[in-house]
VEXDREN-2710 file (C-alpha; in Angstrom, 1 decimal):
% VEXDREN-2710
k/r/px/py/pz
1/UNK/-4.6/-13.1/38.3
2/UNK/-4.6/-11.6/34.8
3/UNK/-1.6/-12.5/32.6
4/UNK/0.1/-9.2/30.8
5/UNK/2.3/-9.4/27.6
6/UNK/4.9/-6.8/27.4
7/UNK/3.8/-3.8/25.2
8/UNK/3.8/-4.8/21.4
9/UNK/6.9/-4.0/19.7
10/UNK/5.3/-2.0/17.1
11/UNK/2.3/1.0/18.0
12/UNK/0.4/1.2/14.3
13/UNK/-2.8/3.3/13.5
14/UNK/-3.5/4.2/9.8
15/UNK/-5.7/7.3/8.8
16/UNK/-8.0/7.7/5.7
17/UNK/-9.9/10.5/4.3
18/UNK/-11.0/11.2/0.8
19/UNK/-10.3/14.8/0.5
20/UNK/-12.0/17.2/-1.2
21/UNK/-11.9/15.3/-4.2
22/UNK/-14.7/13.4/-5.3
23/UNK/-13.1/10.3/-5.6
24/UNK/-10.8/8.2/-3.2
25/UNK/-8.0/6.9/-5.3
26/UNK/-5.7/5.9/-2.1
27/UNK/-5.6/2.6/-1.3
28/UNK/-3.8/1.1/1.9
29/UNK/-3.2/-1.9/4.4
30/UNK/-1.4/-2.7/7.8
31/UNK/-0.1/-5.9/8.7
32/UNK/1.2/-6.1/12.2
33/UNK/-0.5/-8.6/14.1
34/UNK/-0.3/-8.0/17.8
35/UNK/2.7/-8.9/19.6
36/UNK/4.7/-10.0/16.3
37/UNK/8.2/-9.5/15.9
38/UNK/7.6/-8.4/12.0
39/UNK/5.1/-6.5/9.6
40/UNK/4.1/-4.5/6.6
41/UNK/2.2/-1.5/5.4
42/UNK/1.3/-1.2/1.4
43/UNK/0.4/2.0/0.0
44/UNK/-0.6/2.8/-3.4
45/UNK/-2.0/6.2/-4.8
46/UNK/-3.8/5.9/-7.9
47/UNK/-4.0/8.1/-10.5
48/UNK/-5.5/7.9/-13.7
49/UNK/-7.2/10.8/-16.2
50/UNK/-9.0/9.3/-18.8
51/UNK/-8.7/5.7/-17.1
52/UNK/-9.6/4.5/-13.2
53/UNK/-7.0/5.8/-9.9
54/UNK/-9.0/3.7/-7.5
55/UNK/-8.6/0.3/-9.8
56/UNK/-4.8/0.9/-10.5
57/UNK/-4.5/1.7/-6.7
58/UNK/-6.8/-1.6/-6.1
59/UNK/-4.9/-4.0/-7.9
60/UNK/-1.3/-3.0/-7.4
61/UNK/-2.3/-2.9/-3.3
62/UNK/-4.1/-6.5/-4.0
63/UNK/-1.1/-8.2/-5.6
64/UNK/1.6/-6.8/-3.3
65/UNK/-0.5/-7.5/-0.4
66/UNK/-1.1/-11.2/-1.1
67/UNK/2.9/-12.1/-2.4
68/UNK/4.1/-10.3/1.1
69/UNK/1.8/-12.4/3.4
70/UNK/3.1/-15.3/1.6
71/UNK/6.7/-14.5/2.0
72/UNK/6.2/-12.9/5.8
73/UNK/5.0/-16.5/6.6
74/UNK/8.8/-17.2/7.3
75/UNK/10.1/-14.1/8.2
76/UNK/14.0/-15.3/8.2
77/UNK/13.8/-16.5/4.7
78/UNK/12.1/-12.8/3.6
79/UNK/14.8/-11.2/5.6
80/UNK/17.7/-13.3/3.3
81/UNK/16.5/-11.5/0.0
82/UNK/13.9/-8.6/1.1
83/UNK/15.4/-6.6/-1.9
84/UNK/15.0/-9.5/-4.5
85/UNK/10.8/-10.1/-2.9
86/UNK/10.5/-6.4/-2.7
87/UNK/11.5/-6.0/-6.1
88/UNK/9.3/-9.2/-7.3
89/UNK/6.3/-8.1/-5.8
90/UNK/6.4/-4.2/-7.4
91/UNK/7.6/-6.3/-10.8
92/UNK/4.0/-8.6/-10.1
93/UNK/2.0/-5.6/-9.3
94/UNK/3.3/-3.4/-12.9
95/UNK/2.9/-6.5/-15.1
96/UNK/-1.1/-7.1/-13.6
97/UNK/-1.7/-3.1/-14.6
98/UNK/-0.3/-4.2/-18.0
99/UNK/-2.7/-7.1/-18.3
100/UNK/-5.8/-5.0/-16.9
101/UNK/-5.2/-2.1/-19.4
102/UNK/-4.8/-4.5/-22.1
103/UNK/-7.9/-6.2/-21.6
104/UNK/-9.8/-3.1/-20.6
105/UNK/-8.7/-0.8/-22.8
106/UNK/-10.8/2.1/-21.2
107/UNK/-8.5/2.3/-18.4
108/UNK/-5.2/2.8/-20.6
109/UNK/-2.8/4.8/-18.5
110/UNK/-4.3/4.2/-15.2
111/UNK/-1.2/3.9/-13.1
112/UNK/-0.1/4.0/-8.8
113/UNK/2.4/5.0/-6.9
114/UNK/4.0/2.4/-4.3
115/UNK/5.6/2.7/-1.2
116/UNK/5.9/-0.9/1.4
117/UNK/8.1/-0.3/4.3
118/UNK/8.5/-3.7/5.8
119/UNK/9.7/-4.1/9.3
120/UNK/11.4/-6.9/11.0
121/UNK/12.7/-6.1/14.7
122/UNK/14.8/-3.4/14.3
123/UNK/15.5/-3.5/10.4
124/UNK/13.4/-1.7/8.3
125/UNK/13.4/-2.5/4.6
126/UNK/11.5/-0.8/1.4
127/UNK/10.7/-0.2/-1.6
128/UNK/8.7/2.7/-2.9
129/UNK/8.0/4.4/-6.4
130/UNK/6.7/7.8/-7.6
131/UNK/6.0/10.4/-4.6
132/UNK/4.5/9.1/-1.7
133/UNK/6.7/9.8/1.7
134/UNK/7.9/7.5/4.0
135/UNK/8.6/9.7/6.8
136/UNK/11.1/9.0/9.7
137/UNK/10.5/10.8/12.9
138/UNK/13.6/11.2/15.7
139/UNK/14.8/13.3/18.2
140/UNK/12.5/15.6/17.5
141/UNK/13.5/15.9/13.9
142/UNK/11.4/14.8/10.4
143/UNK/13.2/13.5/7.6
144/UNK/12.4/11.5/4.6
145/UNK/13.7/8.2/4.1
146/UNK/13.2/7.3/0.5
147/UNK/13.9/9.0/-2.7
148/UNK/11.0/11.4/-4.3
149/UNK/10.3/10.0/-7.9
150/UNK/8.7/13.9/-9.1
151/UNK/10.1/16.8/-10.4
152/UNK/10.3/18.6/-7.4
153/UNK/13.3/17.2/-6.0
154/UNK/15.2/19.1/-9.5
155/UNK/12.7/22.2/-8.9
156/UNK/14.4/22.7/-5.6
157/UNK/18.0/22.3/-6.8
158/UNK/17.5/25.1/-9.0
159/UNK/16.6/27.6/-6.6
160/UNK/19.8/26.4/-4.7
161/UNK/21.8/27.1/-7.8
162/UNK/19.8/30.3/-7.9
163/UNK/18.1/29.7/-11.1
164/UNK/14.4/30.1/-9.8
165/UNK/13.0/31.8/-5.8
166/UNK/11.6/29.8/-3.4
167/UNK/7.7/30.9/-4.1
168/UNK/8.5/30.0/-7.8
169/UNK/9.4/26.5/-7.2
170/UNK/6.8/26.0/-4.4
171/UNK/4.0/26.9/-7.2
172/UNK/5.5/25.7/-9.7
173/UNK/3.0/23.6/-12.1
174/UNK/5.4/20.7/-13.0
175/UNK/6.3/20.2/-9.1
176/UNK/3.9/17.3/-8.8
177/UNK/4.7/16.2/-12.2
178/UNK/6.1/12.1/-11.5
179/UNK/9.3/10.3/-13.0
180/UNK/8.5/7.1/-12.3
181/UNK/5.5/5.3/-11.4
182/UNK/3.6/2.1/-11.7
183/UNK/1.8/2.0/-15.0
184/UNK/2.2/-1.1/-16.8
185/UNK/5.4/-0.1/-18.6
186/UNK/9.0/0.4/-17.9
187/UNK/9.6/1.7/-14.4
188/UNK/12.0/4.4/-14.7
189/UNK/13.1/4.5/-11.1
190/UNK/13.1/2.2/-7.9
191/UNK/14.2/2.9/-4.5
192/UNK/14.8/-0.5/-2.7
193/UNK/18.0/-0.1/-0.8
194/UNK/20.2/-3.4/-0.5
195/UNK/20.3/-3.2/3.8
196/UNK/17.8/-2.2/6.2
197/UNK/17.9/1.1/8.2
198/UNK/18.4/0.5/11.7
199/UNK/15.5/1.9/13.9
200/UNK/15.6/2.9/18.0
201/UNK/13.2/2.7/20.5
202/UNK/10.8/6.1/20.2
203/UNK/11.3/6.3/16.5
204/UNK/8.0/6.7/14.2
205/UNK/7.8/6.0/11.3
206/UNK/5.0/7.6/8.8
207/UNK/4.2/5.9/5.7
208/UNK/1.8/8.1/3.5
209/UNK/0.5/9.3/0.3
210/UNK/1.2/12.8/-1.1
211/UNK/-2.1/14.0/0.6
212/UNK/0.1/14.0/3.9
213/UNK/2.5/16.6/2.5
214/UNK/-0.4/19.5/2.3
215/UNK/0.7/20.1/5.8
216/UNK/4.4/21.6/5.4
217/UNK/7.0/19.0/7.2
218/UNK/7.4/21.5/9.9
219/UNK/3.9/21.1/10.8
220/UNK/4.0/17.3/10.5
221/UNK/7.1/17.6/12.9
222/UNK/4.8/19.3/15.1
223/UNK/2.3/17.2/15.9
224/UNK/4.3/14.1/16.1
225/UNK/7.1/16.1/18.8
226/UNK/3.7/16.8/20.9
227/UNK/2.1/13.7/20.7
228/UNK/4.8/11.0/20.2
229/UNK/3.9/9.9/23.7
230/UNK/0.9/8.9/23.5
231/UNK/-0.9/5.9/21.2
232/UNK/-0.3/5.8/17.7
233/UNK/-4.1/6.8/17.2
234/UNK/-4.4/9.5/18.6
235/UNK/-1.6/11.1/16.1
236/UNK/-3.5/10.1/13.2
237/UNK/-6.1/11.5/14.9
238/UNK/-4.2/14.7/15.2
239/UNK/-2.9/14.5/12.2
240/UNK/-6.2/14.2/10.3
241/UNK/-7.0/17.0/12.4
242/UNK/-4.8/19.6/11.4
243/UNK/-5.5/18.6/7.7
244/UNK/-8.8/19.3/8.2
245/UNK/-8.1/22.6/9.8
246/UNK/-6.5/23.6/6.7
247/UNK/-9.5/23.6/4.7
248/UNK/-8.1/23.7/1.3
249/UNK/-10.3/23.4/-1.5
250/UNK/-8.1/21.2/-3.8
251/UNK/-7.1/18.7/-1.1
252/UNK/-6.0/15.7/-2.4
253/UNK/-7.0/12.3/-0.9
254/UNK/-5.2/11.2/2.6
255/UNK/-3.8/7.8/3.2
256/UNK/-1.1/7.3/5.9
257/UNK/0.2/4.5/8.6
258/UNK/2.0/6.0/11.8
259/UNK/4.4/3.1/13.5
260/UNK/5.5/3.6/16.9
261/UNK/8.8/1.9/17.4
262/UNK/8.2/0.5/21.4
263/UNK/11.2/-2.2/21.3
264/UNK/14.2/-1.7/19.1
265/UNK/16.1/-4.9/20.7
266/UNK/17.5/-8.1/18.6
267/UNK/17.0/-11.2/19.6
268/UNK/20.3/-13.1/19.1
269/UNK/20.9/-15.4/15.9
270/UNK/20.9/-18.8/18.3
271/UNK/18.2/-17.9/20.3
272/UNK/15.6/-17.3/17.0
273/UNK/13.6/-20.6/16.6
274/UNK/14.6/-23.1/13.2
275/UNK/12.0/-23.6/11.6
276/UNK/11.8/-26.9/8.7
277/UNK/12.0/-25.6/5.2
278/UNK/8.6/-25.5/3.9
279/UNK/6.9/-27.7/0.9
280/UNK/6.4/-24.8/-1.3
281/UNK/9.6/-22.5/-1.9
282/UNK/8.1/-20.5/-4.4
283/UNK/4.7/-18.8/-5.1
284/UNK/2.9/-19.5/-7.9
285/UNK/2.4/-16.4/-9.7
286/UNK/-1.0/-15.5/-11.2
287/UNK/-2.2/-12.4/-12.2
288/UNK/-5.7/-10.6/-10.4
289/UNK/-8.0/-10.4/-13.4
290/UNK/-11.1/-9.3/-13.7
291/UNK/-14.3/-10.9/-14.9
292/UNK/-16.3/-8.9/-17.7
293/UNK/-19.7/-10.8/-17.4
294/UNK/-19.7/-12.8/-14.2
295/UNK/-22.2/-15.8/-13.8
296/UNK/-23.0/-17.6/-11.0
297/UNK/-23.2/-21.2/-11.1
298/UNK/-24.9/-22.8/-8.1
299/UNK/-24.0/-26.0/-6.9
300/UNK/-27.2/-28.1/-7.0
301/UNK/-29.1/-28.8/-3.5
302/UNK/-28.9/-32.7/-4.2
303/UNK/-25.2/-32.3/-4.4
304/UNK/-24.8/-30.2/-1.7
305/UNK/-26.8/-32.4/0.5
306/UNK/-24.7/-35.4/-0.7
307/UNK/-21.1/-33.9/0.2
308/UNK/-21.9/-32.8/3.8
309/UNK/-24.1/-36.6/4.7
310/UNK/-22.4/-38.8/2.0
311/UNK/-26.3/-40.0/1.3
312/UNK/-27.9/-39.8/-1.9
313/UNK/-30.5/-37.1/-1.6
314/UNK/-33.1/-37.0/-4.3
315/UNK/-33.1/-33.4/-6.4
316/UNK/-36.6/-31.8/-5.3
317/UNK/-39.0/-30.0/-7.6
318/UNK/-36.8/-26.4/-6.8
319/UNK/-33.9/-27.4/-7.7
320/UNK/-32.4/-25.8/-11.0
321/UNK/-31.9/-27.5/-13.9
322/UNK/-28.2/-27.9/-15.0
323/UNK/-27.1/-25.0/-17.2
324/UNK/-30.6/-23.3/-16.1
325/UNK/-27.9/-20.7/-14.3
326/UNK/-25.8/-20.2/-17.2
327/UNK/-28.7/-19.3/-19.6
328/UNK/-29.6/-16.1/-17.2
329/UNK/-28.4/-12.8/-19.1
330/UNK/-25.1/-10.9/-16.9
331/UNK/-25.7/-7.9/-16.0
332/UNK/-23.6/-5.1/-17.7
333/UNK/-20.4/-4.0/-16.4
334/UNK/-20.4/0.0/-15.8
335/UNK/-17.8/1.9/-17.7
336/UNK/-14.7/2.7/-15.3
337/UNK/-15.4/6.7/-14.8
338/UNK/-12.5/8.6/-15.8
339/UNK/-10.5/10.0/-12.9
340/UNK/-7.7/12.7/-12.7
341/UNK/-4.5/12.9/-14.8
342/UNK/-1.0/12.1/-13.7
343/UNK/1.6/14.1/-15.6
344/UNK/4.5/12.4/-16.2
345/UNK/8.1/13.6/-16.7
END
């Protein structure tokens, strides 16, 4: 007989695709390991003119990324001060742009939007900057959770007050100008709400770039209300799909995590295990940097030998000789190719 978990509390599937640019600047990561009650998605968009998208999206993704793991590793604890982590981990990720660009001074306002949802049971926490969407899907009905750090948001309120029509604004060449973004600098705006949003059963949650929003929201709607049965692959498959179909010539790259919401239930406060407080409170912060002219240093074969038998092993004839390694030239870093320009309000 063939033991059967219940179905996973979360359905996720993340879709990719450069675009029709020449250059994928998206970067993104899903962290929901099967049949956990908790998890996290990091999205970053990078953007850069004269600097380097892909490395701003790279590192802000890379830092985030490794301070969540570390603070998912007791979710309860996370759960006590998700806003203050959330906050901390953006903070970490703007002050590692600020040391990159100041060391590599080629890539000078390189920046990246952010957007983390963080799920645990029911509760859904995040934090997000610039324009990237994080989409809720229910009862048939799309709406967008978090705010939209860009200047469409003010572009729209004028053709309410009836200062500007509808095709105007939709064309509008500041539209996808942003207000706040990751760039090594003061971040003008943060959306982190203090308490979670309550999720059902049969919600889905999209987490995406701007790429995703080349289909209109009605059309996003769509394809989730005709597939929201089925696995949460096959609607990034669709979705990808009816990108594609639009064949646009400026198509911006396409990053994007669909959740499924199977099991909206809480597990009562005295049923959730205790767990002892660990050694280690706090992370250590250190900044990802980046090494100019890396050199290898092997570790001799004698030594080697030694550690794993705990017997002196003589050095043979092909061993190097120490600091042989360190007198080989490093090869030449490539300059960072300049990427496109993010207009900022």
């Amino acid at each position: 007989m063939i033991w059967r978990s219940r179905e996973p509390r979360f359905d996720v599937a993340s879709g990719i695709s450069q675009g029709a640019r020449d250059y994928q600047e998206d970067a993104i990561t899903a962290d929901f390991p099967v049949g956990a009650e908790a998890g996290f998605v990091v999205l970053a968009d990078g953007m850069g003119g004269h600097a380097a998208g892909d490395v701003a999206s790279k590192i802000v993704l890379t830092e985030v990324y490794s301070e969540l793991k570390f603070h998912f590793a007791n979710v309860a604890s996370f759960e006590e001060r998700a806003p203050e982590i959330l906050r901390g981990v953006a903070d970490l990720a703007n002050e590692t742009l600020r040391h990159h660009a100041r060391t590599h001074p080629e890539t000078d306002g390189m920046g990246a939007t952010l957007v983390v949802p963080a799920l645990v049971e029911n509760r859904l926490w995040w934090i997000s900057i610039g324009d990237s969407p994080l989409f809720l899907f229910r009862n048939g009905k799309l709406s967008q959770l978090n705010e939209d750090h860009s200047m469409a948001p003010q572009i729209d309120l004028m053709v309410q007050a009836g200062l500007l029509d509808a095709e105007s604004a939709s064309n509008h060449p500041d539209r996808n100008c942003l207000v706040s973004v990751l760039m090594g600098a003061k971040v003008a705006r943060i959306d982190c709400p203090t308490k979670p949003f309550e999720l059902k059963a049969g919600d889905i949650v999209v987490c995406s770039s701007d790429g995703l929003q080349y289909l209109s929201n009605a059309q996003i709607e769509k394809v989730l209300a005709r597939y929201r049965k089925v696995r949460s692959t096959e609607i990034a498959e669709r979705l990808l799909e009816e990108l594609m179909r639009l064949d646009d010539p400026d198509q911006d790259n396409i990053s994007f995590t669909v959740i499924k919401v199977n099991d909206a239930s809480v597990r009562p406060q005295n049923d959730r295990p205790v767990r002892e407080a660990m050694a280690v409170t706090t992370r250590p912060s250190r900044l990802t940097t980046v090494v100019a002219d890396p050199v290898l240093v092997p570790l001799p074969v004698a030594e080697t030998l030694h550690r794993q038998t705990s017997e002196p092993v003589e050095p043979t004839a092909e061993d190097p000789a120490p600091g042989e390694a360190d007198s080989a030239p490093a090869e030449a870093r490539p300059p960072v190719v300049p990427r496109r320009i993010a207009a900022l309000g």
